[in-house]
TIBA-143759 format. One line per 4 residues: number of its first residue (from 1); their letters; for each residue x, y, z of C-alpha. Coordinates in Angstrom, 1 decimal. Layout:
BEGIN
NUM) A) X Y Z ~ ...
REM end
This chain:
BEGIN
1) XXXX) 14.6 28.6 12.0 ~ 11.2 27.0 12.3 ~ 10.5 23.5 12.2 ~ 9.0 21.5 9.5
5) XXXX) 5.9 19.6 9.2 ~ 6.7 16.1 8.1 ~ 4.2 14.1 6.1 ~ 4.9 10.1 5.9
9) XXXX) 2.7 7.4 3.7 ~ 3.1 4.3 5.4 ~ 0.0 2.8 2.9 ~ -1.8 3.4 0.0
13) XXXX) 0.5 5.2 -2.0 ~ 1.3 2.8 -4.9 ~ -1.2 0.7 -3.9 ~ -5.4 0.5 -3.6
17) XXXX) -5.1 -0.6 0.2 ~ -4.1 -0.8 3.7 ~ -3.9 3.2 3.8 ~ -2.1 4.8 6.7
21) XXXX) -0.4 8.5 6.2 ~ 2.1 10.1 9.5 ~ 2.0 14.0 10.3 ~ 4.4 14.8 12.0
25) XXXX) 6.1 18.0 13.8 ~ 8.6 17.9 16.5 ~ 7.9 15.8 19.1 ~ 4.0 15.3 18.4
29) XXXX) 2.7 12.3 15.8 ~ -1.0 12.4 14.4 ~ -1.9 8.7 12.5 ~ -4.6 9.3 10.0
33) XXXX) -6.2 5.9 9.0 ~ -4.9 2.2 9.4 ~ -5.9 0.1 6.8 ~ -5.3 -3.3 5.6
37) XXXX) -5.1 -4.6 1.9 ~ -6.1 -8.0 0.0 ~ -3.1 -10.4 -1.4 ~ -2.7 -10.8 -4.8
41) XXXX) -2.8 -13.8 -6.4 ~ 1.3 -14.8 -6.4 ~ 0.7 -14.1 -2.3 ~ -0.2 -17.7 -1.7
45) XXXX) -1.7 -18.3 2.3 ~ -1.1 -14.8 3.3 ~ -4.6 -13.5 4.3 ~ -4.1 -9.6 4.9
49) XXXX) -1.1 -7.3 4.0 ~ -0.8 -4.5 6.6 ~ 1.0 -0.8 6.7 ~ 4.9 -1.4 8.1
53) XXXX) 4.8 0.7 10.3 ~ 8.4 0.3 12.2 ~ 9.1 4.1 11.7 ~ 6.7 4.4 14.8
57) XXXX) 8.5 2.0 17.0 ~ 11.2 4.4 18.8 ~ 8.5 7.2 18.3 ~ 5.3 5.2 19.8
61) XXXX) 5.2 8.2 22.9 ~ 4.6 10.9 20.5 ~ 1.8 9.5 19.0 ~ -1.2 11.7 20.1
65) XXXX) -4.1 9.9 18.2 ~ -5.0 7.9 15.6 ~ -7.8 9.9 13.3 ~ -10.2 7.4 11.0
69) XXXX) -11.4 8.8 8.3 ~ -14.2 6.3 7.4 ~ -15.3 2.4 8.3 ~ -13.8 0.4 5.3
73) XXXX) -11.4 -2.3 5.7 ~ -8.6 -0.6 4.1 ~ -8.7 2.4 6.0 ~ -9.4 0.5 9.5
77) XXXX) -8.5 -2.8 9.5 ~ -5.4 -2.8 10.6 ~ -6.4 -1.0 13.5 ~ -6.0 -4.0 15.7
81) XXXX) -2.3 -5.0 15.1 ~ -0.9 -1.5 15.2 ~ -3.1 -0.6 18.5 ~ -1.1 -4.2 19.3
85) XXXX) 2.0 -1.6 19.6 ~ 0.3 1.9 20.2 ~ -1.4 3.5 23.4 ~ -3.0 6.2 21.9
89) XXXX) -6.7 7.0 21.7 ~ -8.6 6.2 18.5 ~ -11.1 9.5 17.1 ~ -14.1 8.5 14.4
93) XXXX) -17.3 9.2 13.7 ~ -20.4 7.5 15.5 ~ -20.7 4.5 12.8 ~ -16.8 4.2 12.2
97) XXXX) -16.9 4.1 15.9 ~ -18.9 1.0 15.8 ~ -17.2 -0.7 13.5 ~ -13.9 0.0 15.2
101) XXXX) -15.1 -1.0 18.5 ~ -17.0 -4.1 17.3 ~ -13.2 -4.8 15.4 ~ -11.5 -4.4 18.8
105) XXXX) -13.4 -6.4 21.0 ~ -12.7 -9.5 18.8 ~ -8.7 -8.7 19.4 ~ -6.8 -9.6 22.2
109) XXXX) -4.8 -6.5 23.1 ~ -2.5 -6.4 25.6 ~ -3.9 -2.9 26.9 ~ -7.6 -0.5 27.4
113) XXXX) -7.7 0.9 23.8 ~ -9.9 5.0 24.2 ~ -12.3 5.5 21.0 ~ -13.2 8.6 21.3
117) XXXX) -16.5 9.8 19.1 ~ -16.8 13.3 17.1 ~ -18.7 14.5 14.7 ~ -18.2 16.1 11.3
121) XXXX) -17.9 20.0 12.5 ~ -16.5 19.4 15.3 ~ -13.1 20.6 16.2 ~ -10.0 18.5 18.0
125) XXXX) -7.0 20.0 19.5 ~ -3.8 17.5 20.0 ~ -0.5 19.4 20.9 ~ 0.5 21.5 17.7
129) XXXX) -2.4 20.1 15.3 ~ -6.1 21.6 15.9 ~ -8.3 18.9 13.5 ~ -11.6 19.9 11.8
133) XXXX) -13.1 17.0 10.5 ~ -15.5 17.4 7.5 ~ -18.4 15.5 6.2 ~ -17.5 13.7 2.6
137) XXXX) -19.7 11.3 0.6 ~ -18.6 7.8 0.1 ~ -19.8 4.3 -0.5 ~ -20.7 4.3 3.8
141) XXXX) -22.6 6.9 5.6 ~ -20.6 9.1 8.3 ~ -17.2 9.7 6.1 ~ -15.2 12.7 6.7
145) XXXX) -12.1 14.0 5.2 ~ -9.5 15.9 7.7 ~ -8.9 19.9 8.1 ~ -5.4 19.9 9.9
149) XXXX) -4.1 23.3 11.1 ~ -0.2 23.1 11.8 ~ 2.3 25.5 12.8 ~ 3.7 25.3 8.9
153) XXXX) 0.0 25.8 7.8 ~ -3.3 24.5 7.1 ~ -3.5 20.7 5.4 ~ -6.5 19.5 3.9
157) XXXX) -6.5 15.4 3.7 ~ -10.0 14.3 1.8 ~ -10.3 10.2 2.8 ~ -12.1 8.7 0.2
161) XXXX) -14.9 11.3 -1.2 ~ -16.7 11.7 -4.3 ~ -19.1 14.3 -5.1 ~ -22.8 13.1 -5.0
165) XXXX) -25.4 15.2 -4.6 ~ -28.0 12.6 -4.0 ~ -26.6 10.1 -1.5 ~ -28.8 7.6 0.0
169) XXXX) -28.6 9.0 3.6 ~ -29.5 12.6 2.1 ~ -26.2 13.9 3.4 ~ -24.5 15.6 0.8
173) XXXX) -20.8 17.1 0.9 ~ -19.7 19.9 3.0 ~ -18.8 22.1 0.1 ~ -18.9 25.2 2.4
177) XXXX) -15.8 23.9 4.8 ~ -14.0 22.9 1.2 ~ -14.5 26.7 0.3 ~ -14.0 27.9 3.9
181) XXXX) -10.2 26.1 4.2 ~ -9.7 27.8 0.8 ~ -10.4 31.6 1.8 ~ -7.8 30.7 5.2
185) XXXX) -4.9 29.5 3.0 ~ -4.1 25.6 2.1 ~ -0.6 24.8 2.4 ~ -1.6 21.4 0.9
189) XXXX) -3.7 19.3 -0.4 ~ -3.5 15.4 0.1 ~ -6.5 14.1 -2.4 ~ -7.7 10.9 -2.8
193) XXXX) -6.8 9.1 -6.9 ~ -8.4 6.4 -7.3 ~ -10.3 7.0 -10.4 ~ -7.9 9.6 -12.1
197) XXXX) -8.2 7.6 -14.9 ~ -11.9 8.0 -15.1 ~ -13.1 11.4 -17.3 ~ -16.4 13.0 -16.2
201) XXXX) -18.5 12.6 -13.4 ~ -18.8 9.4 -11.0 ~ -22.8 8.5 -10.5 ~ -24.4 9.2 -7.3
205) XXXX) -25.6 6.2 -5.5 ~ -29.4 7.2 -6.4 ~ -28.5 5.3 -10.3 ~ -27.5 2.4 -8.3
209) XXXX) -31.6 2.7 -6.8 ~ -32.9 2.7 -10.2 ~ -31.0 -0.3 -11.1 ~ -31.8 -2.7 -8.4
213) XXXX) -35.2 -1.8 -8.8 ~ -35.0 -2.7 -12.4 ~ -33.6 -6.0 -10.9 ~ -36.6 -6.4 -8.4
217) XXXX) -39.5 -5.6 -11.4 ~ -37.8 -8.4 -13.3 ~ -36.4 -11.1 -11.4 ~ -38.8 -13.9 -11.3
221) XXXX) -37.5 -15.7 -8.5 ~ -35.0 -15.5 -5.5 ~ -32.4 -12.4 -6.0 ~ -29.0 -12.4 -4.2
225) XXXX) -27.1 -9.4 -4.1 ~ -23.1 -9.8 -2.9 ~ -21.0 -6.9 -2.1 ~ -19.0 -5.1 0.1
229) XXXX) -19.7 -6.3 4.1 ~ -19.7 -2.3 5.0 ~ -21.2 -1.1 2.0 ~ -23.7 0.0 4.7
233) XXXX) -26.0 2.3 1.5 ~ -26.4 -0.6 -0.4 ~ -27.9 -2.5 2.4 ~ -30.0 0.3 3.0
237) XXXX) -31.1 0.2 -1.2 ~ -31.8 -3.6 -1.1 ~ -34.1 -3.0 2.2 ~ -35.9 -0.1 0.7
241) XXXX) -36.6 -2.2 -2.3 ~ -37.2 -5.1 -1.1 ~ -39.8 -3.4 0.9 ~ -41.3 -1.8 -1.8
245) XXXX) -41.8 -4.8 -3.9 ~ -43.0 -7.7 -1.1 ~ -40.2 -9.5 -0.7 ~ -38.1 -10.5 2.9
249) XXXX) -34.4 -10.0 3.3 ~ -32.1 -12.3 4.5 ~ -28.1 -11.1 5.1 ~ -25.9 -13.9 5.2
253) XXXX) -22.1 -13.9 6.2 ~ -21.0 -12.6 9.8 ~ -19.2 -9.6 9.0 ~ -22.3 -8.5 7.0
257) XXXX) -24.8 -9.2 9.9 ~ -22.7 -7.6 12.3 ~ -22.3 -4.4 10.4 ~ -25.7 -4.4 10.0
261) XXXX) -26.6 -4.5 13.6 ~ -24.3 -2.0 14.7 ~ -25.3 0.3 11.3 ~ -29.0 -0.4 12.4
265) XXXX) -28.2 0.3 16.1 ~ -26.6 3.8 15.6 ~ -29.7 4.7 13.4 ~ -28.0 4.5 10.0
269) XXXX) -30.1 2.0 8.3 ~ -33.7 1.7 9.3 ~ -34.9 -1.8 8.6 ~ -38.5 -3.1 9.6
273) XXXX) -38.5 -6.1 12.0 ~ -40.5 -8.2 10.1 ~ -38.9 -7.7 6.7 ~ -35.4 -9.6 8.0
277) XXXX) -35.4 -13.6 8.2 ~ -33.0 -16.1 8.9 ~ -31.4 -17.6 6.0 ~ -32.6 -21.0 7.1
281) XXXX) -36.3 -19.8 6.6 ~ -35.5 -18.1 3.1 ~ -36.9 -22.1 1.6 ~ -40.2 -21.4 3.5
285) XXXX) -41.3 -18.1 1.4 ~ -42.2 -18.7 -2.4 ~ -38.9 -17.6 -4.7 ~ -40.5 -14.3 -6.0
289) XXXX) -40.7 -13.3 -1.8 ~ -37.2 -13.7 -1.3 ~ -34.0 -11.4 -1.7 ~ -31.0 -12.3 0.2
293) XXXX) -27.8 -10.2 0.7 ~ -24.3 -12.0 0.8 ~ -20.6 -11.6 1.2 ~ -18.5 -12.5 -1.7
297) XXXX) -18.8 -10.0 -4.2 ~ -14.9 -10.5 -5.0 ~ -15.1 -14.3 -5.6 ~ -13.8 -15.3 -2.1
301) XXXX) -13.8 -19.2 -2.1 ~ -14.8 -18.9 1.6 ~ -17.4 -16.5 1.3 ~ -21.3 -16.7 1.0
305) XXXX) -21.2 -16.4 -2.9 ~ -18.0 -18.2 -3.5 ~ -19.8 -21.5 -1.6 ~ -22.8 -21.3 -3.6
309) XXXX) -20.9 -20.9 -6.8 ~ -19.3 -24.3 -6.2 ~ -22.3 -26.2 -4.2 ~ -20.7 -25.8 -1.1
313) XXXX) -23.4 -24.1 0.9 ~ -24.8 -25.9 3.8 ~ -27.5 -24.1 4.2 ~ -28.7 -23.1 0.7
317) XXXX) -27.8 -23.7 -2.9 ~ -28.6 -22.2 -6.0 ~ -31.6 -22.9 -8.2 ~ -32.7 -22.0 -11.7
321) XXXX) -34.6 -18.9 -12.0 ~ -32.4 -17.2 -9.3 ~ -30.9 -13.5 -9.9 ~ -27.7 -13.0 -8.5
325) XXXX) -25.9 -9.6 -8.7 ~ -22.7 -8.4 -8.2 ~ -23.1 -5.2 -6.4 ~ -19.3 -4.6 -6.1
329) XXXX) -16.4 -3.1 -8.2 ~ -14.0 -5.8 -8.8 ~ -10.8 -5.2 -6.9 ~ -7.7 -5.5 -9.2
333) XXXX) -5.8 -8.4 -8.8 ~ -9.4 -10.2 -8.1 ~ -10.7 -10.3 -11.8 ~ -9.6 -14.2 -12.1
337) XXXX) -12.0 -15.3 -9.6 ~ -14.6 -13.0 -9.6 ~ -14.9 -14.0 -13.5 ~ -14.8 -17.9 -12.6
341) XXXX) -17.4 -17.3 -9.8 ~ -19.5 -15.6 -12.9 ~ -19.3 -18.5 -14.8 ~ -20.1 -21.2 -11.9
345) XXXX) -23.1 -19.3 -11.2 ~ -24.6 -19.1 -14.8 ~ -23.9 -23.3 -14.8 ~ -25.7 -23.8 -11.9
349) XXXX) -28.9 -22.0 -13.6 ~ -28.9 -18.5 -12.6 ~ -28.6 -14.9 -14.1 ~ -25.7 -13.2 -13.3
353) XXXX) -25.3 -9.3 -13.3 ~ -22.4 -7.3 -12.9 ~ -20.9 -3.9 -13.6 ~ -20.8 -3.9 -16.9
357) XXXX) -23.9 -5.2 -17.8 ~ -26.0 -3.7 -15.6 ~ -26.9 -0.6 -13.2 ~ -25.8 -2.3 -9.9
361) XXXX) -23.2 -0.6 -9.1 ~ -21.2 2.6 -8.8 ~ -17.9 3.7 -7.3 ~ -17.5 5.7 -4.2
365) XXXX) -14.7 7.4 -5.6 ~ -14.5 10.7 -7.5 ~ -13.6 10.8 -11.5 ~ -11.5 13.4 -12.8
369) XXXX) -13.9 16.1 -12.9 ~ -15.1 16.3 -9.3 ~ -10.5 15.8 -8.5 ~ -10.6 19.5 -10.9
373) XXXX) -12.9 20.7 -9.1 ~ -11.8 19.9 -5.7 ~ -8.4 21.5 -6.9 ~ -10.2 24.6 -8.0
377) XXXX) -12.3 24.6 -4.5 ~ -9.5 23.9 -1.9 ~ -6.8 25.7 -4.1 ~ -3.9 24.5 -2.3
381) XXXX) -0.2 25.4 -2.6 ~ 0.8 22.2 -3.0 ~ -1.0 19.0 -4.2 ~ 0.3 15.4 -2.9
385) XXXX) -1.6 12.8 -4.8 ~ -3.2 9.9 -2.2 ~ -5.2 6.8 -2.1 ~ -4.4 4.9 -5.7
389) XXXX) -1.3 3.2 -7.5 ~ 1.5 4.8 -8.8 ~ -0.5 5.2 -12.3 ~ -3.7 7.0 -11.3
393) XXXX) -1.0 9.1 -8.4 ~ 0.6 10.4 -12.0 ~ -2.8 10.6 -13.5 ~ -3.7 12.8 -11.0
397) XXXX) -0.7 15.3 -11.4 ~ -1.3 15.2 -15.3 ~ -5.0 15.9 -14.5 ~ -3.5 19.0 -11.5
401) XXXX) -1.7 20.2 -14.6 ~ -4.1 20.2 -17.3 ~ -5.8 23.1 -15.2 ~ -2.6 24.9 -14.5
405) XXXX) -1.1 23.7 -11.2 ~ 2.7 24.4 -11.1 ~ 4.2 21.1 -11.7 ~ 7.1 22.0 -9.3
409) XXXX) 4.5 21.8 -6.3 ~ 3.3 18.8 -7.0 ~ 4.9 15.7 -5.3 ~ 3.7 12.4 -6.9
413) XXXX) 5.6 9.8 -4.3 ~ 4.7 6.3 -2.6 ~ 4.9 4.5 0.5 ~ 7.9 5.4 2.8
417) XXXX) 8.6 8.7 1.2 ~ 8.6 11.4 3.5 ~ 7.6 14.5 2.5 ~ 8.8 17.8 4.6
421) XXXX) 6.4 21.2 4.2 ~ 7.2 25.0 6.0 ~ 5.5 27.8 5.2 ~ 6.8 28.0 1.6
425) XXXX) 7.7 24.9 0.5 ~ 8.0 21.3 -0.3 ~ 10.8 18.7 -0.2 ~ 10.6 15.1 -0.8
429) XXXX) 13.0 13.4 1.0 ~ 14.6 9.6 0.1 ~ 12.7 6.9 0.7 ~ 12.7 5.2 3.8
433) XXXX) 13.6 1.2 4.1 ~ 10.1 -0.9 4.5 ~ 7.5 -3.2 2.6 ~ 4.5 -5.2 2.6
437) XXXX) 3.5 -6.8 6.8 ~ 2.3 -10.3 5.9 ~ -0.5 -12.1 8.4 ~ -0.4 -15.5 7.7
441) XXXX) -2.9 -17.3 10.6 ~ -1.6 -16.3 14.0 ~ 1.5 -14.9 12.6 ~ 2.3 -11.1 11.5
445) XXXX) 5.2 -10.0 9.8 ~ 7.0 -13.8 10.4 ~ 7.1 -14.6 6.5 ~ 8.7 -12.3 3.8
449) XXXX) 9.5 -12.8 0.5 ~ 11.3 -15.2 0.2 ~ 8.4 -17.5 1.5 ~ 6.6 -16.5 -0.6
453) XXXX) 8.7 -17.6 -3.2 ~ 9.1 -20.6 -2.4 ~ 5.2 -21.0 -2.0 ~ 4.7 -19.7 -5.9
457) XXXX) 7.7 -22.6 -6.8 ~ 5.3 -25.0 -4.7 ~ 2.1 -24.1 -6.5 ~ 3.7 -24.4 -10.2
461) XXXX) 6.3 -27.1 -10.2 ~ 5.8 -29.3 -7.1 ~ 7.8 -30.6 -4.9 ~ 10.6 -33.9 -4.5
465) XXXX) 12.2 -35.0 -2.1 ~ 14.5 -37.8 -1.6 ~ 16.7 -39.5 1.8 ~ 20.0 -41.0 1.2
469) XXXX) 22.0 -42.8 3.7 ~ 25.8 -42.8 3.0 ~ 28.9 -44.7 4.4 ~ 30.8 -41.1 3.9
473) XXXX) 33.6 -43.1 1.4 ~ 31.3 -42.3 -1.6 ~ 28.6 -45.0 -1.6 ~ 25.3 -45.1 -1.0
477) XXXX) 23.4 -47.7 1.4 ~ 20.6 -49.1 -0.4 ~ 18.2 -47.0 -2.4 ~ 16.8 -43.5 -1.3
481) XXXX) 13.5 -43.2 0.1 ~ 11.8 -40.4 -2.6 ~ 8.7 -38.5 -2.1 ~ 7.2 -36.2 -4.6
485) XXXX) 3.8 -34.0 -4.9 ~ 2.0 -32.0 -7.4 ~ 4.5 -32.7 -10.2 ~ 4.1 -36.2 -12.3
489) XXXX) 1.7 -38.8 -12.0 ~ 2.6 -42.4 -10.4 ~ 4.1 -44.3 -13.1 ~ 6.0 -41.2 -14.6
493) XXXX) 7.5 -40.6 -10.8 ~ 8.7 -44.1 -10.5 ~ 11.0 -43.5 -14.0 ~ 12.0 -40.0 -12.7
497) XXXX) 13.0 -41.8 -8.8 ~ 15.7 -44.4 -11.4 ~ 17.4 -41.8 -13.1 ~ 17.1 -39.3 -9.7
501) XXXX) 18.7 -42.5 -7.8 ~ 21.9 -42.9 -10.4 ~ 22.7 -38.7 -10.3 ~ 22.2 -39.2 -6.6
505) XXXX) 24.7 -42.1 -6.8 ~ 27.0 -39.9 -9.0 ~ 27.4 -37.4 -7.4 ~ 27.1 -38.7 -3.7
509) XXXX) 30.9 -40.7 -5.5 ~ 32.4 -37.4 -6.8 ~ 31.9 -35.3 -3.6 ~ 34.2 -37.0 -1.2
513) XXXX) 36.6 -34.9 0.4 ~ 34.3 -31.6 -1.1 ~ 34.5 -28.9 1.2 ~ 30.9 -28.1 -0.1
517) XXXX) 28.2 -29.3 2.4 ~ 26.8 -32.6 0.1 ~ 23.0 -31.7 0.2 ~ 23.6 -28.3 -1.6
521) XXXX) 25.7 -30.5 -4.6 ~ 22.8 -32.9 -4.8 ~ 19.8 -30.5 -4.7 ~ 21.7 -28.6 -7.7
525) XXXX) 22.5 -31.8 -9.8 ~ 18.8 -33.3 -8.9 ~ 17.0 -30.3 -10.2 ~ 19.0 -30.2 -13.1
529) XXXX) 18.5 -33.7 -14.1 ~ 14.6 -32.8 -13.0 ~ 14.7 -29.9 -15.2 ~ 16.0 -31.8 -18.3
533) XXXX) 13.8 -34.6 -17.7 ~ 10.2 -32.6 -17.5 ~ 10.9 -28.7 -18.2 ~ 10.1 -28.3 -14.4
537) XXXX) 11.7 -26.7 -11.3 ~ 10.2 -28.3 -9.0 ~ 11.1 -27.2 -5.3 ~ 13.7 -30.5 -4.4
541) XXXX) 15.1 -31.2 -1.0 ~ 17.8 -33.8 -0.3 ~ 18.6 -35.0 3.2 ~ 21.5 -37.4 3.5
545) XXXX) 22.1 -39.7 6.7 ~ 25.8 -40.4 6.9 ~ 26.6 -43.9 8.9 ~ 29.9 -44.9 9.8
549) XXXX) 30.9 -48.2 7.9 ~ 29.1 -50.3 6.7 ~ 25.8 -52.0 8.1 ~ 26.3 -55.3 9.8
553) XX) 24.0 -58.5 8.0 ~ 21.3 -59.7 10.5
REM end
């Protein structure tokens, strides 16, 4: 009996984010993609959510390569905490390359990490698995989807694609591999969802031209564009605008200038020297001269935009009669702040444009037509809905469906749910244990959910403490020492401390010779009395000092 090709989400199934998918067969491991994803808001102080990838960690010798399928965040970013754990060269194209490498050099790995460079067209051979990668259109220049040839048969993974037929780097689609993988056989098709929910056709980047020229005929003084750090063809818009119309660009925020450097360097954006300034000479250049691009497009306090929202920029601030435009789809889970640094803007003077008032922006993503299409192209065996949460996954089967794909070979699963494929057919296996990979500062994977629990019970309710010193014969010494933050103001604290200092006093007298340890039986009784006093839960610690007798008078 043959052996069966296993295919493993570890990301970005269930999820917009941190995508990272396992094919495995036998005793030989291909990685496509290791992305990271944004918290959401209850995730207080965590600042990126990685793939758990622990299923690798007895198996990190059979790992021939990791394959990257483009250069965004979410499909690379995690790069440098799994290659943390993996020794096993990293494939991508020339400007994924650079970002990677760039990415890597920044991380302190405890090994040489190989990047290896290919090409759309070319063709990779790693033990059992012969990869052809192809070129796809996205929202950066040099993205390719993934041709896998197996022993079980031939798998067609897309990345993120859409179908534009007038990108910005005049590179459209590779429509003939798509149709050539469909005359040899697919055994299936793993297809990126993310707007399943979107009917007709996405735009090609050229609308998102015509709109920022609109912007640059009309502004009247100083335009600021936010968005994506690697949206590397919107950089390459604003330029050719800004050339067109007189005016000198300045990019602000590192990761933007970096990427633009190493975009600039492999020849994928072409920008004259003497159209870029530094920010600090933007002041120097009458408003109408000026256009300056900026990180922030998802209401980052830390970011460019999110400092000039609240007039925390040391460098430049925002004045009346300046454009800024939000060049970005809003992430969800972001709507809160992007909307809030909206409305800071428009107080400080300026006009704001956005998605849905203006032609600024477009996805990178294909709608449901060009995901019928694709079906109808590749014409797989079997479809395995990728990239998107458990909604638009679903969507996509309905939308499979609709143009008479067998439901029975379509497997609509999430993260840790392996799926096994021979020559003529599918199984979904249980789902494997695993979750969300927290970096909080230095640390990864050290905090869990219950941390973050108790952060949310921070952030809401507060926090009170209080320090009791007993004789261990039911009486208290003096008065506890109470501390509390982020739950009452001054005065209404000192009433809550008299009536916290009598249950403390109550119970400390009922609990001798209790088995139970005495701070759990005064945390309870102090949040209930907390509870009944204020309709708050605050978060309430007790720590008792026990003494033995009583203190001796000076």
């Amino acid at each position: 009996m043959s052996s069966k090709l296993r295919i493993l989400p570890l990301g970005g199934l269930g999820e917009i984010g941190k995508n990272m998918t396992i094919f495995e067969y036998e005793d030989s491991i291909l990685i496509v993609d290791a992305g990271v994803m944004f918290p959401e808001n209850d995730m207080l102080g965590v600042d990126l959510i990685i793939p758990d990838y622990k299923y690798l960690m007895d198996k990190r010798d059979k790992v021939l390569a990791v394959l990257v399928t483009h250069g965004h965040e979410d499909h690379l970013g995690a790069l440098p905490h799994l290659m943390q754990d993996i020794q096993a060269p990293i494939y991508a194209t020339p400007l994924t390359a650079g970002l990677i490498e760039a990415k890597l050099r920044r991380s302190k790995l405890p090994h040489d990490i190989e990047l290896v460079v290919f090409n759309a067209g070319d063709v990779l051979d790693f033990g059992p698995f012969t990869v052809e990668p192809f070129h796809v259109t996205h929202s950066i220049p040099d993205g390719v989807g993934f041709g896998i040839t197996t022993p079980v048969g031939l798998i067609v993974h897309t990345g993120d694609y859409k179908f534009d037929h007038t990108p910005v780097d005049e590179w459209p689609p590779d429509f003939a591999k798509l149709s050539e993988f469909s005359m040899r056989g697919v055994l299936a098709l793993l297809a990126d969802s993310t707007n399943a929910d979107r009917p007709g056709w996405t735009p090609s980047e050229k609308i998102v031209g015509e709109g920022l020229e609109k912007v640059f005929q009309e502004a009247p003084g100083r335009i600021i564009i936010a968005t994506f750090a690697s949206l590397i063809s919107r950089i390459h818009l604003v330029a050719d605008a800004a050339v067109k119309y007189g005016r000198r660009l300045a990019i602000t925020g590192r990761s933007m200038r970096d990427n633009t450097k190493i975009a600039s360097k492999l020849g994928y954006l072409d920008i004259p020297d003497d159209l870029l300034i530094d920010i600090s000479e933007a002041d120097n250049y009458p408003a109408n001269q000026v256009v300056i691009m900026a990180t922030g497009a998802q209401g980052e306090p830390s970011a460019v935009l999110g400092r000039l929202a609240r007039g925390r920029h040391q460098r430049f601030s925002i004045k009346e009669g300046d454009t800024v435009v939000f060049s970005a789809h809003t992430i969800p889970g972001n709507e809160e702040m992007v909307h809030r640094t909206i409305n800071q803007l428009f107080q400080r003077g300026a006009n704001v444009l956005y998605e849905q008032v203006a032609d600024v922006h477009v996805s990178g993503h294909a709608s449901q037509e060009e995901m019928k299409l694709l079906i109808n192209l590749v014409r797989p065996q079997f479809l395995i809905p990728v990239h998107g949460e458990l909604r638009h996954l679903r969507q996509h089967a309905k939308l499979a469906k609709e143009i008479g794909f067998p439901e029975n070979n379509i497997a609509v699963i999430e993260n840790g749910t392996p799926v096994e494929l021979d020559e003529i057919s599918m199984t979904v296996l249980p789902r494997l244990p695993g979750g969300y990979v927290f970096v909080d500062g230095s640390g990864v994977g050290d905090i869990g959910w219950p941390v973050m629990r108790e952060r949310e019970k921070l952030a809401n309710n507060g926090f009170f403490m209080a320090v009791a010193v007993t004789n261990g014969q039911g009486n208290v010494l003096g008065k506890p020492n109470f501390v509390t933050q982020g739950m009452v103001d001054r005065k209404e604290a000192e009433e809550l401390f008299i009536g916290a200092e009598d249950t403390i006093a109550r119970v400390v007298k009922n609990s001798v010779g209790a088995k139970e340890k005495i701070e759990n039986r005064l945390e309870d009784a102090v949040s209930r009395y907390l509870y009944a006093e204020t309709g708050k839960r605050p978060f309430v610690r007790i720590i008792v000092n026990q003494v033995i007798g009583e203190p001796v008078a000076a």
